[in-house]
C-alpha positions in Angstrom: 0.0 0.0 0.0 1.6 3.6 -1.2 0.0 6.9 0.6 0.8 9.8 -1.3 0.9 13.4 0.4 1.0 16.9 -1.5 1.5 19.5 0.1 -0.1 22.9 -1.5 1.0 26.7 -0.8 -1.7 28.8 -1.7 -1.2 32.5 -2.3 -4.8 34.9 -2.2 -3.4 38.5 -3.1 -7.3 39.9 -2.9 -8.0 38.6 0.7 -8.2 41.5 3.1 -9.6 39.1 6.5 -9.6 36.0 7.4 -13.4 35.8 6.5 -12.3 36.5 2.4 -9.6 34.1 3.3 -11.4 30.8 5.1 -13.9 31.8 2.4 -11.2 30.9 -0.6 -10.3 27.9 1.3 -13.0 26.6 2.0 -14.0 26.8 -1.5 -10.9 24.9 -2.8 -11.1 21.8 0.2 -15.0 21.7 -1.0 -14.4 21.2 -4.7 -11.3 19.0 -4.5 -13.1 17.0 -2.1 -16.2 16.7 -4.5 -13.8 15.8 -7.5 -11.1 13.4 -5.5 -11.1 10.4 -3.4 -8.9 12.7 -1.4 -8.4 14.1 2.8 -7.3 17.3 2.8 -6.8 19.9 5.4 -5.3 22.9 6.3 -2.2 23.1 7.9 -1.3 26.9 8.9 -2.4 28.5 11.9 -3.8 30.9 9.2 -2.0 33.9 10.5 -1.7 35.4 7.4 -5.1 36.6 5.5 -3.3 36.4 2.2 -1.4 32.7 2.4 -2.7 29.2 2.9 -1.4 25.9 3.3 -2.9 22.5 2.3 -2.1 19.5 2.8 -3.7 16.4 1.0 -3.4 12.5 1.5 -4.3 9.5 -0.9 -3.4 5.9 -0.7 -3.9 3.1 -3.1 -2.1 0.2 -4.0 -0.1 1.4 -7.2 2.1 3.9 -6.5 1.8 4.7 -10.4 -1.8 5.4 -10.3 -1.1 7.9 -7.1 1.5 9.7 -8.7 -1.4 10.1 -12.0 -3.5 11.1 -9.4 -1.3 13.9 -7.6 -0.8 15.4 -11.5 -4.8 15.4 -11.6 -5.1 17.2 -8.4 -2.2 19.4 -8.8 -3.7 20.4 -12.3 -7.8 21.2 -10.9 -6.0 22.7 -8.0 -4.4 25.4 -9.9 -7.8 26.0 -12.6 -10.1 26.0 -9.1 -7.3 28.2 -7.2 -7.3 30.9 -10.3 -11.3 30.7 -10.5 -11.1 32.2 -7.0 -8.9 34.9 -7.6 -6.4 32.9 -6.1 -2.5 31.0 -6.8 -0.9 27.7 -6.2 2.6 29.2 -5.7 4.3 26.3 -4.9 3.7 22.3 -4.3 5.5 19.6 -2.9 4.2 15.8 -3.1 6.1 12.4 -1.0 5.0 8.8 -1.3 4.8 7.0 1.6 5.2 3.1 0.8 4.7 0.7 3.6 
């Protein structure tokens, strides 16, 4: 069994609370949720309105399907991110294999 971890850095220039910002990231954990077999959270204290990180987990048994996978998400993460005024400005993915 491979689990597969990216990691997301989320950039939300527009953001001017933490209301606008929850509000962009709640949005982007909602829809990859919806489109993925996927747990994600967030993984900042959220201390600053205009950043965000995410952190998101998938296992399977073929660590070739995962890393298709982690493309996939990567990919709708940056079209849903830029939909919401928002940028993926840097991401990081590990496999885990047991």
């Amino acid at each position: 069994m491979t689990v597969a971890r990216l990691i997301l850095e989320i950039e939300i220039p527009h953001a001017q609370s933490i209301k606008e910002r929850r509000q962009v990231v709640r949005s982007l954990k909602d829809r990859l949720r919806n489109a993925f077999n996927l747990a994600i959270a967030e993984l900042d204290g959220g201390e600053l309105w205009n950043r965000a990180t995410l952190g998101i987990a998938v296992i399977s048994g073929s660590r070739s399907y995962l890393s298709g996978q982690l493309q996939e998400i990567d990919q709708a993460a940056n079209r849903i991110a830029h939909t919401l005024g928002a940028e993926v400005i840097d991401s990081y993915a590990e496999f885990l294999t047991e």
